[in-house]
C-alpha positions as CSV (number, residue, x, y, z in Angstrom):
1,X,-7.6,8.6,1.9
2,X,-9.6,7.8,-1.0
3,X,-8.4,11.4,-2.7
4,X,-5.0,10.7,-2.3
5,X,-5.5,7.1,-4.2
6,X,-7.5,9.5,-7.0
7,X,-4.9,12.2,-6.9
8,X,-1.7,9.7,-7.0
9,X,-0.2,11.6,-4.3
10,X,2.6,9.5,-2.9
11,X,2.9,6.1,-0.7
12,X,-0.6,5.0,0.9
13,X,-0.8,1.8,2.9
14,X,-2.3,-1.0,1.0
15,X,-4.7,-1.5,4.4
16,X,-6.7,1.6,2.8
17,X,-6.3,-0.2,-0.5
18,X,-8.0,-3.0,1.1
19,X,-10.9,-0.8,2.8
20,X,-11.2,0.8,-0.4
21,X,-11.9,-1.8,-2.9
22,X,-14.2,-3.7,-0.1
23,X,-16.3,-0.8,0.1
24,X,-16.5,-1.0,-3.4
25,X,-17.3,-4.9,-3.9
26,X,-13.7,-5.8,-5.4
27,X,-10.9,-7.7,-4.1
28,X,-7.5,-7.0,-3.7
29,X,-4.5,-9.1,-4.1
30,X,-1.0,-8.8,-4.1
31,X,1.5,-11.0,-5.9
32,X,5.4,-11.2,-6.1
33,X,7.0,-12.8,-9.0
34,X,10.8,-13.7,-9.8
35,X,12.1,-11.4,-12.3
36,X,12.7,-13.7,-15.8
């Protein structure tokens, strides 16, 4: 999973997002904004 992020190839889930940046010490979030 983690080479298809790196390689940009196509839709992943953001679940393996998720694992990914937790494994890595980040956070993820996800935000939805109005357009202006």
């Amino acid at each position: 999973a983690i080479s298809r992020i790196e390689n940009s190839a196509g839709s992943i889930r953001f679940s393996t997002l998720e694992r990914y940046a937790r494994a890595i010490g980040w956070q993820l979030s996800l935000a939805l904004h109005p357009p202006r």
